[in-house]
Phi, psi and omega in degrees: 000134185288144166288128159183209189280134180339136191258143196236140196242136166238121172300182175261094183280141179279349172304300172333318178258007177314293177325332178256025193060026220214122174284131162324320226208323168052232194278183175204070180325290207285322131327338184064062194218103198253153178188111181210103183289017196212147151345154186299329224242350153098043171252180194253138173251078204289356188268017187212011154313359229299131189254326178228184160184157195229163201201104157213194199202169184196175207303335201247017178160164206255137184225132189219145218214115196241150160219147191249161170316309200257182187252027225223011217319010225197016174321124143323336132296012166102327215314133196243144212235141166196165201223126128238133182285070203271102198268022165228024183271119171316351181277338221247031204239000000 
């Protein structure tokens, strides 16, 4: 990825099927794009929601900037947060 401004990603957010339990779109194997908005017990967690994401670079590092449904990064359950970058996957090319 080249430096200039962030290339901007927009998700599938899960509130609209929260009621039914359901991700829309859920994992997606072949991109390699995992999400699951909800509890061991299928409640909707809007705070592991990703509604964007933003993806840039500069000569020495990848800055990746996620925004979610809820306001909560700091949810009472715990909620754990992570990025992997498959920088030889043909989309990111």
């Amino acid at each position: 990825m080249s430096q200039g401004a962030p290339k901007t990603v927009f998700d599938v957010e899960s509130q609209s099927t929260a009621a039914e339990r359901r991700a829309p779109y859920g994992d997606s194997y072949d991109i390699n794009r995992f999400e699951r908005p909800f509890s061991q017990e299928m409640e909707y967690v809007a705070d592991l929601d990703i509604n964007l994401y933003k993806v840039s670079a500069d000569n020495d590092w990848w800055y990746v900037e996620i925004e979610l449904m809820g306001t909560n990064p700091n949810n009472e359950i715990g909620v754990n947060y992570g990025v992997e970058l498959d920088l030889d996957h043909e989309r990111l090319r």
